[in-house]
C-alpha angles and dihedrals in degrees: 000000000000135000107318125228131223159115096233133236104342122194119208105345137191124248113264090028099137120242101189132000124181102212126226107328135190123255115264146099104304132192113202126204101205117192128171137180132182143148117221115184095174124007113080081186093068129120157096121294101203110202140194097212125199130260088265092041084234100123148359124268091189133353129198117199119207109186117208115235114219114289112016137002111195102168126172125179138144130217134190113219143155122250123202123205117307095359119140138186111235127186120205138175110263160263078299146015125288114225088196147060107301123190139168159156146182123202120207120216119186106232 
């Protein structure tokens, strides 16, 4: 795979405390390897928000929620998508705070 892309082992986070970003990208035909960890002891309402932002980061094209159980969320998926100029993936806690361990990346593949 190629460079991977994330903000480490995070404890406790807020919600929208990003997770993985992958930065600017150029334009082209993407597939994106996706995993997330986490613990959540308490918060059926936790989760990841996985977003498509615009070239400015200013705002989301598409976002995709995935919510944590009690206990434990391990997820793993891959998409295929089309980045424009300048276009990234970010990850981000939500819609509320973990009270646990969080952890992700996303891996980009040209293609």
């Amino acid at each position: 795979m190629d460079t991977s892309f994330s903000a480490g082992l995070l404890v406790g986070p807020a919600a929208a405390t990003v997770i993985a970003d992958t930065g600017a990208q150029l334009a082209g035909n993407y597939f994106a390897v996706v995993m997330f960890s986490g613990t959540e002891v308490v918060n059926g309402l936790s989760g990841i928000n996985l977003a498509r932002r615009n070239a400015a980061n200013a705002a989301d094209i598409w976002t995709q929620s995935f919510f944590a159980n009690p206990g434990a969320l391990n997820q793993v998926f891959v998409i295929r998508l089309i980045l424009q100029t300048n276009e990234r993936l970010r990850m981000t806690v939500g819609p509320s705070a973990f009270t646990g361990d969080v952890s992700g990346n996303i891996f980009l593949i040209a293609g």
